[in-house]
Backbone as ProteinMPNN parsed JSONL, in Angstrom:
{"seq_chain_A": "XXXXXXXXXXXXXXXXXXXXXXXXXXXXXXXXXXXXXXXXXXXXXXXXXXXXXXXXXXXXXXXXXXXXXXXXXXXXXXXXXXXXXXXXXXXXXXXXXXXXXXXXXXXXXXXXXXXXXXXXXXXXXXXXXXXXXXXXXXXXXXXXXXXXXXXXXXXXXXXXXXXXXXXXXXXXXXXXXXXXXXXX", "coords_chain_A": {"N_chain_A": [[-5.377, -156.877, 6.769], [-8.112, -156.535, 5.723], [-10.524, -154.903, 4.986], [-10.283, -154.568, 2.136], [-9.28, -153.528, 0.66], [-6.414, -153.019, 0.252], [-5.86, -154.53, -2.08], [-4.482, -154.412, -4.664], [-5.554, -154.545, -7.348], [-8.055, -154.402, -6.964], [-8.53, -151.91, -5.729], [-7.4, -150.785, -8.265], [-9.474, -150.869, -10.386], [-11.724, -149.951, -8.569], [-10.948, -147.258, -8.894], [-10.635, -146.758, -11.383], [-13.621, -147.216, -12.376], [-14.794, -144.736, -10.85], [-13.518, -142.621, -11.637], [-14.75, -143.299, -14.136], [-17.272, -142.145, -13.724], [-16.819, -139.3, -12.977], [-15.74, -138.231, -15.51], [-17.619, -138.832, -17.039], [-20.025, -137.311, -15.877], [-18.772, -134.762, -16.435], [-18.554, -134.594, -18.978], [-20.837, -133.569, -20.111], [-20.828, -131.374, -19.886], [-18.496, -130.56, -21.315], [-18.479, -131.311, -23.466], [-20.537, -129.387, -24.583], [-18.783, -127.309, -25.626], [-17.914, -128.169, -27.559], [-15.235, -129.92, -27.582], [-12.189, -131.275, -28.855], [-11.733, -135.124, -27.887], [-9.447, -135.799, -26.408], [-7.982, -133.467, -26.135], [-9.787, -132.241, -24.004], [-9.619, -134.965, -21.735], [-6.662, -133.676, -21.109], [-7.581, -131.676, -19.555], [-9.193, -132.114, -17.776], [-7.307, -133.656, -16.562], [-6.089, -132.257, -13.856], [-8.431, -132.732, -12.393], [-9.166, -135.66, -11.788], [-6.471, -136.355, -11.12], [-7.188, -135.056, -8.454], [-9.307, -136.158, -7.648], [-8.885, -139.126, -7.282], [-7.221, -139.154, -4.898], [-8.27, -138.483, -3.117], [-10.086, -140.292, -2.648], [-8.459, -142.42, -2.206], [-7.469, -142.0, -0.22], [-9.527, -141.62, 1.433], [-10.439, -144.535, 1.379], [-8.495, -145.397, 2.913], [-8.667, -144.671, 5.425], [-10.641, -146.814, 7.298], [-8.454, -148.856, 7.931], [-6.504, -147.708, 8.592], [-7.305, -146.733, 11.471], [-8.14, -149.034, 12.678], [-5.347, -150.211, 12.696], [-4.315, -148.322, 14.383], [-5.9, -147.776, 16.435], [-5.113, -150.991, 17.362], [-2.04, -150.708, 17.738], [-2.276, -148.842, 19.969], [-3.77, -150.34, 21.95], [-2.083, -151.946, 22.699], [0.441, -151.237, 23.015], [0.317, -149.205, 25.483], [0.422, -147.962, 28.548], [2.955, -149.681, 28.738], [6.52, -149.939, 29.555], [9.478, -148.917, 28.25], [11.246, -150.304, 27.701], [9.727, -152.745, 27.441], [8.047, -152.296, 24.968], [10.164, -152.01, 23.659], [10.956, -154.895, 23.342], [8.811, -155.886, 22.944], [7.99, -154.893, 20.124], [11.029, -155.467, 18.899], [11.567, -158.468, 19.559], [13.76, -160.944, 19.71], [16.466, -160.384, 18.954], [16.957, -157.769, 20.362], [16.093, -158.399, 23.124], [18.57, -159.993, 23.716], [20.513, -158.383, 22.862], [20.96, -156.926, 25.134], [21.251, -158.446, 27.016], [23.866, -159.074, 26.802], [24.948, -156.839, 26.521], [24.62, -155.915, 29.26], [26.659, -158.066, 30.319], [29.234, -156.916, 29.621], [32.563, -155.843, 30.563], [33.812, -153.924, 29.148], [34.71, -151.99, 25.996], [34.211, -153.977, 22.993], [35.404, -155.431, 20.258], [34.178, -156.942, 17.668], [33.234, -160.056, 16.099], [30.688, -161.503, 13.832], [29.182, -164.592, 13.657], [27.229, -166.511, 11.963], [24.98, -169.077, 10.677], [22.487, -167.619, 9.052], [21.358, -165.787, 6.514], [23.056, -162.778, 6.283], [22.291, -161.179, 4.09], [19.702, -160.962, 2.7], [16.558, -161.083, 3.728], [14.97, -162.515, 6.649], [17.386, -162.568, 8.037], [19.029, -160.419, 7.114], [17.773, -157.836, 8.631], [17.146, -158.893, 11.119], [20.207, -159.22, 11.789], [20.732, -156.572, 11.731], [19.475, -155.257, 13.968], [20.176, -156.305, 16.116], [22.761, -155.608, 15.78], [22.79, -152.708, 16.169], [21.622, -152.261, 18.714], [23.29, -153.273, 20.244], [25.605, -151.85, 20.266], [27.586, -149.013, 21.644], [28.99, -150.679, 23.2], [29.442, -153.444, 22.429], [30.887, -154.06, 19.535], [30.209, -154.444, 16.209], [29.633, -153.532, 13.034], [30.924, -151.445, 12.745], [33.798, -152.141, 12.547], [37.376, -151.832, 13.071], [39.508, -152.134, 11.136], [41.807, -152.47, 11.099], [42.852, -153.331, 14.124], [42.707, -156.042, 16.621], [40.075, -158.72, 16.952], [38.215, -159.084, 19.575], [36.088, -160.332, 20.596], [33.411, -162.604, 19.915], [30.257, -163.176, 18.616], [28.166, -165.792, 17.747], [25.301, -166.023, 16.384], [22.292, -167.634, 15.823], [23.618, -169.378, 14.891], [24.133, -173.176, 14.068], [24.742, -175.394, 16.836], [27.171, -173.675, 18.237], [28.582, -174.185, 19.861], [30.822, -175.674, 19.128], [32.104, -174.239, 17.351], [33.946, -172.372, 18.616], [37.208, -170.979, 19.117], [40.333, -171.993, 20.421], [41.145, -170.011, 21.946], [39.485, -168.997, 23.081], [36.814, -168.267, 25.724], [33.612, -168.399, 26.886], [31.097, -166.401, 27.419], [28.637, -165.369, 27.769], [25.896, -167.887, 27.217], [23.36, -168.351, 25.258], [21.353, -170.031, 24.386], [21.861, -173.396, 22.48], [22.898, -171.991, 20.273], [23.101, -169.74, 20.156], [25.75, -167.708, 21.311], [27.947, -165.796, 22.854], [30.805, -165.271, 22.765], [34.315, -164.398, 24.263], [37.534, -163.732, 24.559], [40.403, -164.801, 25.874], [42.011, -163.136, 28.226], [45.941, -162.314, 28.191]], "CA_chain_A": [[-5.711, -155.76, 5.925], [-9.569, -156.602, 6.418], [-11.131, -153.956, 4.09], [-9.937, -155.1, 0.31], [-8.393, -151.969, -0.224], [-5.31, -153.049, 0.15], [-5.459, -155.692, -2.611], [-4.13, -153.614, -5.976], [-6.464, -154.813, -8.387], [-9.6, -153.797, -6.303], [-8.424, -150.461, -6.043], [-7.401, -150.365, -9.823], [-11.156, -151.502, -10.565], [-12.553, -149.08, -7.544], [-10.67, -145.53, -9.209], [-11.454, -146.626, -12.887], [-15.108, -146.683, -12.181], [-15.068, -143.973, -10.032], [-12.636, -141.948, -12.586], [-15.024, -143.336, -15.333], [-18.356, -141.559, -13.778], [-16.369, -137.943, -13.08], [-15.912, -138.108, -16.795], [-18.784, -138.554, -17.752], [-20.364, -136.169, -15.298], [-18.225, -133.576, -17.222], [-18.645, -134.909, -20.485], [-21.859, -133.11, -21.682], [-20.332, -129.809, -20.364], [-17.178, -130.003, -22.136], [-19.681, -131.227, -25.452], [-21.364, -128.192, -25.234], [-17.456, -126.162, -26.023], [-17.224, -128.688, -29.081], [-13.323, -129.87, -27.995], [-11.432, -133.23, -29.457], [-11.429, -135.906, -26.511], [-7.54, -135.716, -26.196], [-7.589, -131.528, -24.95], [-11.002, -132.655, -23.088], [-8.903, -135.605, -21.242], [-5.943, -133.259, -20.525], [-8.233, -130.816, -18.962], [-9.578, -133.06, -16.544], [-6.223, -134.56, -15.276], [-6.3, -132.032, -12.31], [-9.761, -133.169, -11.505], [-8.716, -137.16, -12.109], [-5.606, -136.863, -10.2], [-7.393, -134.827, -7.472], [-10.517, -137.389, -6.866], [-8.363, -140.075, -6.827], [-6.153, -138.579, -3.56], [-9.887, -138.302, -2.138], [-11.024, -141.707, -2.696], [-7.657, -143.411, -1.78], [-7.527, -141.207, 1.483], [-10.771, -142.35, 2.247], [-10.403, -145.768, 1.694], [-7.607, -146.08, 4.132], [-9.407, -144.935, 6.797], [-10.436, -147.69, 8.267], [-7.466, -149.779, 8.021], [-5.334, -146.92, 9.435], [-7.911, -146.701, 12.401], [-7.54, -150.369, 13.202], [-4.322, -150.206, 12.8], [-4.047, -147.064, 15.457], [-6.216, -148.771, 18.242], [-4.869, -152.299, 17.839], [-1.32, -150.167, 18.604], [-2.429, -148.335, 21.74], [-4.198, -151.15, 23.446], [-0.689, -153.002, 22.714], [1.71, -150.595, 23.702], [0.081, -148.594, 26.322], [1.061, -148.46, 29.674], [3.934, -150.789, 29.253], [7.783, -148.976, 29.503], [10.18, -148.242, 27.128], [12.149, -151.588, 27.645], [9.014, -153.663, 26.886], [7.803, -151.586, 23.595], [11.288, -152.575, 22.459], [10.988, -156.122, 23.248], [7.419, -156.553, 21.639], [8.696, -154.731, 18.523], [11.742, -156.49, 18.479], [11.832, -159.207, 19.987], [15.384, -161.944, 20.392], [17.902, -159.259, 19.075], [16.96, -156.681, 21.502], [16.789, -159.068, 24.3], [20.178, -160.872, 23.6], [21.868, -157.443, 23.22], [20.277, -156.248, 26.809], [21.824, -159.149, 28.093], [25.198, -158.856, 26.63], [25.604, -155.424, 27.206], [24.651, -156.185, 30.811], [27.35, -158.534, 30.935], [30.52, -156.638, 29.211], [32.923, -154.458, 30.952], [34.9, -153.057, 28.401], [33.736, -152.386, 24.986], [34.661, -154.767, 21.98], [35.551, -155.378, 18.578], [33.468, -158.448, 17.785], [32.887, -160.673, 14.742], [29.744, -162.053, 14.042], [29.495, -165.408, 12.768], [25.798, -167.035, 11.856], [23.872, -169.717, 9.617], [21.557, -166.66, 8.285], [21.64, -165.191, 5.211], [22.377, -161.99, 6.048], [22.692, -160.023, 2.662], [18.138, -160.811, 2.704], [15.783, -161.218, 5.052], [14.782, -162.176, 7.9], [18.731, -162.553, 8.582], [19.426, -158.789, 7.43], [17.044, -157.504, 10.017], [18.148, -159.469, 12.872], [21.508, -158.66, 12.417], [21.059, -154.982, 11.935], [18.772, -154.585, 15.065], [21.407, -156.609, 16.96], [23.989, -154.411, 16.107], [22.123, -151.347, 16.422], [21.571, -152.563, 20.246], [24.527, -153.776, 20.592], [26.94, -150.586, 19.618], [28.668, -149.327, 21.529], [29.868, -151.841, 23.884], [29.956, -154.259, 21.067], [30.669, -153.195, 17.975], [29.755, -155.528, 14.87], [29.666, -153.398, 12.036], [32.104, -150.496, 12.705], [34.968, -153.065, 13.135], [38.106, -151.582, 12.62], [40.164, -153.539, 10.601], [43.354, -153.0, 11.698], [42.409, -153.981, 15.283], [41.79, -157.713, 16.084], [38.947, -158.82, 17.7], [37.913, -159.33, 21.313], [34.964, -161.216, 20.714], [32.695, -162.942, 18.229], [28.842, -163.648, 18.712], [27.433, -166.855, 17.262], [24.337, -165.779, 16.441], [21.582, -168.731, 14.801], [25.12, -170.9, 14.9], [24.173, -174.402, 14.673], [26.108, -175.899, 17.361], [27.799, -172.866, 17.584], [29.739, -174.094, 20.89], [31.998, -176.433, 18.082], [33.123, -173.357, 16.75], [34.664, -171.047, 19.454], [38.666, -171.056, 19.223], [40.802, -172.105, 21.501], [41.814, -169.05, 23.299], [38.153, -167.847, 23.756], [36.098, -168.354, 26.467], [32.026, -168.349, 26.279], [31.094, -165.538, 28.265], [27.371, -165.9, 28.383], [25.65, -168.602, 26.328], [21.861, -168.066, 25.616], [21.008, -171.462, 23.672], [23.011, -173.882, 21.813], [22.378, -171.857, 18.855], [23.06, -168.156, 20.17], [26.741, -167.327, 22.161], [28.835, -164.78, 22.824], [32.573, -165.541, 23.132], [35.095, -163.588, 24.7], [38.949, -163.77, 23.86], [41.423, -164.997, 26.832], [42.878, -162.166, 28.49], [47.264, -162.415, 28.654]], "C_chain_A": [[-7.218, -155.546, 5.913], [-10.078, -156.018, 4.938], [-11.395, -154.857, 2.553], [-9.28, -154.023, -0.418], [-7.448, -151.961, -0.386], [-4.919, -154.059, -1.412], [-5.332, -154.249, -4.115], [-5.032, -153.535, -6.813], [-7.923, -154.427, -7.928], [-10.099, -152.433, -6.622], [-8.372, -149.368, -7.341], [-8.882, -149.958, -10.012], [-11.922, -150.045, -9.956], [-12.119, -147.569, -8.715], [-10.759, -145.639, -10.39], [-13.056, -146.517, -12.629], [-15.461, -144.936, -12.011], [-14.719, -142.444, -11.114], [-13.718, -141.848, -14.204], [-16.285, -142.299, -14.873], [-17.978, -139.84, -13.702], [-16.37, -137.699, -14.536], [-17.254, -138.173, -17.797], [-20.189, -137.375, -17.152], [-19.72, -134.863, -16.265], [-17.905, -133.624, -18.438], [-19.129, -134.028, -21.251], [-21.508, -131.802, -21.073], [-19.113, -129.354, -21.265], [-18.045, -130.306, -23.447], [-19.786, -130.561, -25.837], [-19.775, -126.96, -26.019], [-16.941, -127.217, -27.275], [-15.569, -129.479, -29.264], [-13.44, -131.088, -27.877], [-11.278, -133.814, -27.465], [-10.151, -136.045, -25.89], [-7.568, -134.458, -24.995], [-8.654, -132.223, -23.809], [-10.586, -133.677, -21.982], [-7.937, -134.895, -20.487], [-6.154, -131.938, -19.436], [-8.588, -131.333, -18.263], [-8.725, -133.589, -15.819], [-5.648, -133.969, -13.936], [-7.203, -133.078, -11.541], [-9.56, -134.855, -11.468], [-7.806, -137.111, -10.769], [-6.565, -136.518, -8.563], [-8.702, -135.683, -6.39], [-9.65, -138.766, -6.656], [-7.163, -140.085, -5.617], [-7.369, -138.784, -2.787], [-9.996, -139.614, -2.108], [-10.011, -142.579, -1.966], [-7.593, -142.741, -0.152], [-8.312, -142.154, 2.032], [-10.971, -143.441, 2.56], [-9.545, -146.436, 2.824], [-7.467, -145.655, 5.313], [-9.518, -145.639, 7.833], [-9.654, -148.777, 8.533], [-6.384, -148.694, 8.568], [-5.62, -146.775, 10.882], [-7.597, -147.559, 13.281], [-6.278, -150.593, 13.216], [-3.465, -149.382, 14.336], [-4.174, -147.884, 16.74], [-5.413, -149.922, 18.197], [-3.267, -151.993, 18.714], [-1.176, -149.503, 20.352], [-3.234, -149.313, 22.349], [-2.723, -152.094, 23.482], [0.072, -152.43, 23.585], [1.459, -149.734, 24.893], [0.131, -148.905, 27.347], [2.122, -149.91, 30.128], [5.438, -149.259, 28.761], [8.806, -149.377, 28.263], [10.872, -149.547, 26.515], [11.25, -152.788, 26.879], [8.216, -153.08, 25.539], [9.05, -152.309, 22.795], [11.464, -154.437, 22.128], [10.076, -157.046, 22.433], [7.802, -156.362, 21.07], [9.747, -155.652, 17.6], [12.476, -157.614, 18.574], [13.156, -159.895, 20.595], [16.262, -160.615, 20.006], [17.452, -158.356, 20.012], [17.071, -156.884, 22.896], [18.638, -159.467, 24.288], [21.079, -159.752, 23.358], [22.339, -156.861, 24.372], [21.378, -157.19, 27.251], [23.294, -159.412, 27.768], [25.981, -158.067, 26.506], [25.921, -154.997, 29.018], [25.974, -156.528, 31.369], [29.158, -158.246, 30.328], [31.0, -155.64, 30.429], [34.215, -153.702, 30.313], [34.233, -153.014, 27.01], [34.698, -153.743, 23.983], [34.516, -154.958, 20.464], [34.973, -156.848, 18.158], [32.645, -158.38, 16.295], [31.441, -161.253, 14.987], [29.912, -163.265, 13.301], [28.077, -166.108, 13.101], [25.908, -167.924, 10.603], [23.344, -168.804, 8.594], [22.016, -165.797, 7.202], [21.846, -163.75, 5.509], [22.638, -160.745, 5.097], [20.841, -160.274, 2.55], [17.544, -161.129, 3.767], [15.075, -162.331, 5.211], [16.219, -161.587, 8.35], [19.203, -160.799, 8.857], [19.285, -157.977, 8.365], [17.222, -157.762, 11.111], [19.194, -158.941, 13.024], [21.339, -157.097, 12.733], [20.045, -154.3, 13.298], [20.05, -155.116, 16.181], [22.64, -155.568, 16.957], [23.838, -153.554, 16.281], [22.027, -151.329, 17.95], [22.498, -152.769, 20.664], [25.721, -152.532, 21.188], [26.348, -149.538, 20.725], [29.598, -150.149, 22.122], [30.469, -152.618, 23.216], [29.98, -153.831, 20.046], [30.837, -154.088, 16.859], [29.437, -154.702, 13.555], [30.693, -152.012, 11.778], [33.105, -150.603, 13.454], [36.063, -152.169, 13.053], [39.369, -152.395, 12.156], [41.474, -154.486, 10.845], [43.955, -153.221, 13.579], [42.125, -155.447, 15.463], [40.77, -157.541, 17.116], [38.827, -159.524, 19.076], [36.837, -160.324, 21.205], [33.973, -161.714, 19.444], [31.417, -163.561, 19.153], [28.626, -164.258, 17.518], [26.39, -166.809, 17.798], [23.076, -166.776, 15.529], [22.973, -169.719, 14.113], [24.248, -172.251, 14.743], [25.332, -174.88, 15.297], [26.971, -174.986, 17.25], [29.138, -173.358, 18.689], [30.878, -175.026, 19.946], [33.072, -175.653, 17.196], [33.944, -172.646, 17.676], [36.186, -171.867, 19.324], [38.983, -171.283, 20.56], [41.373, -171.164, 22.57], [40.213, -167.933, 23.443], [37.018, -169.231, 24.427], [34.459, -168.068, 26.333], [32.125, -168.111, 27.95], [29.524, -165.174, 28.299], [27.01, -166.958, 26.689], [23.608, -168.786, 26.649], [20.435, -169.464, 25.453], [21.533, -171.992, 22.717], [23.19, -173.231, 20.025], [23.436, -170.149, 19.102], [24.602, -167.948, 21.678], [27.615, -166.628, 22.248], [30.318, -165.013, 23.767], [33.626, -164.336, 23.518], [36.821, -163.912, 25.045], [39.625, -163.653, 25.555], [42.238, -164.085, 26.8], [44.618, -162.865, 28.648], [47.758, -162.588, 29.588]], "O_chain_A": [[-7.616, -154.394, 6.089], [-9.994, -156.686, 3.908], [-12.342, -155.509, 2.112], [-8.918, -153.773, -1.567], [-7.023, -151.078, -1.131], [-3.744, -154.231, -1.738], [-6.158, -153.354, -4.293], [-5.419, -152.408, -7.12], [-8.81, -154.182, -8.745], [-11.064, -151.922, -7.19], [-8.768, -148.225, -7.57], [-9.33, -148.833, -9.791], [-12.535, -149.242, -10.659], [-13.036, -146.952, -9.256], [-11.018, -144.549, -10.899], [-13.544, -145.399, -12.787], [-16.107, -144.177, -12.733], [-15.479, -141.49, -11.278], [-13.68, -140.97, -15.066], [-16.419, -141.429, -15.734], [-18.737, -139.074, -14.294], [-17.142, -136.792, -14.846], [-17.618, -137.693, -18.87], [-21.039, -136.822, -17.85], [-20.521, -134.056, -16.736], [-17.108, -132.865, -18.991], [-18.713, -133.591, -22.325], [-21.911, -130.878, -21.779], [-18.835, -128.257, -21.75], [-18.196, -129.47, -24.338], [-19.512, -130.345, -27.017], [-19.955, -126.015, -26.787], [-15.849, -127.122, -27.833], [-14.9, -129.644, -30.284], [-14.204, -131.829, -27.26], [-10.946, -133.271, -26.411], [-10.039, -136.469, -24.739], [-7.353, -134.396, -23.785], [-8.18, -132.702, -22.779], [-11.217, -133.389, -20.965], [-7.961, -135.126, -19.278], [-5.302, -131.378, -18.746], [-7.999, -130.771, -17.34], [-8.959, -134.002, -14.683], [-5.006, -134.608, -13.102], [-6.983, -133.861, -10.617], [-10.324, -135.166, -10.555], [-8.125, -137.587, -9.679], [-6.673, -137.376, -7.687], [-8.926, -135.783, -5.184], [-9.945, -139.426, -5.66], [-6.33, -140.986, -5.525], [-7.264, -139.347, -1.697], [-9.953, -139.968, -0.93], [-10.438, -143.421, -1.176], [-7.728, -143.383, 0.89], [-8.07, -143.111, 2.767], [-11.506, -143.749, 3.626], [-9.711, -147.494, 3.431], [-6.603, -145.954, 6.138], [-8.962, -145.501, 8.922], [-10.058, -149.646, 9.306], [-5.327, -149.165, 8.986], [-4.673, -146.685, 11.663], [-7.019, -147.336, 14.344], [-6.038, -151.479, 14.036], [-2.494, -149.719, 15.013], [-3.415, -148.377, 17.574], [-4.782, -149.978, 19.252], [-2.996, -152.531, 19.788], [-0.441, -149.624, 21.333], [-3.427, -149.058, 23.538], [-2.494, -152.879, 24.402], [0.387, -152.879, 24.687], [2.512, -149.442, 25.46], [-0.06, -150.102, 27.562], [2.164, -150.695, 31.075], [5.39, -148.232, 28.084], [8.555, -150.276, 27.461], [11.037, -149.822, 25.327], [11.697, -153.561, 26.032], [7.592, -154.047, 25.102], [9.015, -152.936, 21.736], [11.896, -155.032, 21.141], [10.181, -158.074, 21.765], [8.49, -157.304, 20.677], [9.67, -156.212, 16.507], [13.551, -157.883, 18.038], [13.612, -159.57, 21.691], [16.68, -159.895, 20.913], [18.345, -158.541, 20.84], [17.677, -156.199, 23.721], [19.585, -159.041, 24.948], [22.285, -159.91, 23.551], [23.454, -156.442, 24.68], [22.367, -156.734, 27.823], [23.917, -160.045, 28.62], [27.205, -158.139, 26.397], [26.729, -154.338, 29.671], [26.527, -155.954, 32.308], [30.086, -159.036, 30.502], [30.273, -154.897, 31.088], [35.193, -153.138, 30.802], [33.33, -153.809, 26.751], [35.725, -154.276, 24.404], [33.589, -154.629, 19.724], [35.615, -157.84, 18.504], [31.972, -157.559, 15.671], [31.025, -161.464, 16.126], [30.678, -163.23, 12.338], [27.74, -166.287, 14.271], [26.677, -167.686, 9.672], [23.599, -169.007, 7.407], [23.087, -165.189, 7.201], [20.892, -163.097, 5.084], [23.088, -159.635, 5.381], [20.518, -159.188, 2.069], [18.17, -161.471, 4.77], [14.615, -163.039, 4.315], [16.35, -160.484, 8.88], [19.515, -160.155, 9.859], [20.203, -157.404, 8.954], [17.442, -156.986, 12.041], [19.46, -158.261, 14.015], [21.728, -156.529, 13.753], [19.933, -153.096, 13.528], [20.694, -154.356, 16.903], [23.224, -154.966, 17.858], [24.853, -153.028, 16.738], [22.391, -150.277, 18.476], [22.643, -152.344, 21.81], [26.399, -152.466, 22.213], [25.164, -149.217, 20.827], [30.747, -150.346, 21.727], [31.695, -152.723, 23.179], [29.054, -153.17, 19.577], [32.005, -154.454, 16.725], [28.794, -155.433, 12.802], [31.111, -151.697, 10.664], [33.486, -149.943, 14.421], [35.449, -151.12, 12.853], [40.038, -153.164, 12.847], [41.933, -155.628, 10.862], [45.095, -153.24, 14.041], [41.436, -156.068, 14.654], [40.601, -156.605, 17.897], [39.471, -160.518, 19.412], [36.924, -161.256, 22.005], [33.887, -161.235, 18.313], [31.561, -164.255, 20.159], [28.766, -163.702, 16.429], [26.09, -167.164, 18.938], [23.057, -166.464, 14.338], [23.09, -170.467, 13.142], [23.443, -172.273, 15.674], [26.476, -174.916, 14.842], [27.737, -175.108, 16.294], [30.319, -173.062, 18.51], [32.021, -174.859, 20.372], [34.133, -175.953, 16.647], [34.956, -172.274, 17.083], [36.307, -173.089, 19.409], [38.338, -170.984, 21.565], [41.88, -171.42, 23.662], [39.993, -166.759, 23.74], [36.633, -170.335, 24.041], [34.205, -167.315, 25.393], [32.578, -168.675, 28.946], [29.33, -164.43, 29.261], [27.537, -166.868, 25.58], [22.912, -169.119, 27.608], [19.35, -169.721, 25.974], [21.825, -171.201, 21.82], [23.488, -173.819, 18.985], [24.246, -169.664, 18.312], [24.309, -168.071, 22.867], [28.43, -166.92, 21.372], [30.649, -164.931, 24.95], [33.555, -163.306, 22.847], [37.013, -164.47, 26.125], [39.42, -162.697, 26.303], [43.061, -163.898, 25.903], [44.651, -163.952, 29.225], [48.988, -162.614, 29.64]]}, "name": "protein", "num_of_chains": 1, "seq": "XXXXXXXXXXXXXXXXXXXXXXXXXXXXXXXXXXXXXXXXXXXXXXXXXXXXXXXXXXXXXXXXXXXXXXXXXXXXXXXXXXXXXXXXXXXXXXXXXXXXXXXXXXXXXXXXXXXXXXXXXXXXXXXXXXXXXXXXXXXXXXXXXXXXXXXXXXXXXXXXXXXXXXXXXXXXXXXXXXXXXXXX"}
């Protein structure tokens, strides 16, 4: 964040000051019209709200700047595939490579360690399945379908779990595998 602008209490601090000298800049003209500090207050809360849009603008300047460049020397001149991989790293790989290796789509359970009703877990899963879909489909199961496949995803030891009529149809690390249900 660099600056300090980001820290709440700075900023509090920074637009009371700042808020306190506009007011008093326009103090001894509202004096001279004689009015209670209340109307004199509610007359100013254009000019209040509107310096403080100015000041916070301004301040995040240079943290939006740095923010800009540190993006384009990152992402520039690399392709579409590797933008997604910096961004998002293992789920976007591990769906690449298990979309690679389906040829039909599937109705597939997920089964993980990770929490995921909060995060990190939430996030993982929902980029995984977002990559995933539609070959695999992990969150628009249908219910009254069974399932073709189940990814053990942050499994410990996940190879202890796969059933007996499924096959492990790529396996990425003893942690991360995607099972695939013995054809008839």
């Amino acid at each position: 964040m660099g600056y300090g602008w980001s820290n709440p209490t700075v900023f509090a601090l920074t637009m009371a000051i700042i808020l306190w000298c506009v007011d008093a800049l326009t103090y001894t003209r509202m004096k001279r019209r004689k009015q209670p500090p209340l109307q004199r207050a509610f007359q100013l809360l254009p000019v209040y709200g509107l310096v403080a849009v100015m000041v916070w603008s301004v301040l995040q300047v240079p943290t939006t700047f740095r923010d800009f460049t540190r993006d384009v020397s990152t992402y520039s001149g690399r392709s579409d595939q590797e933008r997604r991989w910096l961004i998002h790293g293992q789920p976007y790989l591990l769906a690449q490579r298990i979309r690679q290796g389906v040829d039909r789509p599937y109705q597939t359970e997920l089964i993980s360690d990770l929490d995921l009703e909060r995060s990190p877990g939430f996030i993982l899963y929902r980029k995984l399945a977002y990559y995933l879909y539609p070959e695999v489909a992990l969150r628009q199961v249908d219910p009254d379908r069974p399932h073709h496949a189940i990814v053990y995803f942050h499994k410990q030891d996940a190879a202890q779990f796969i059933p007996t009529d499924y096959r492990i149809h790529q396996q990425f690390n003893p942690n991360v595998i995607f099972a695939v249900k013995d054809q008839p």
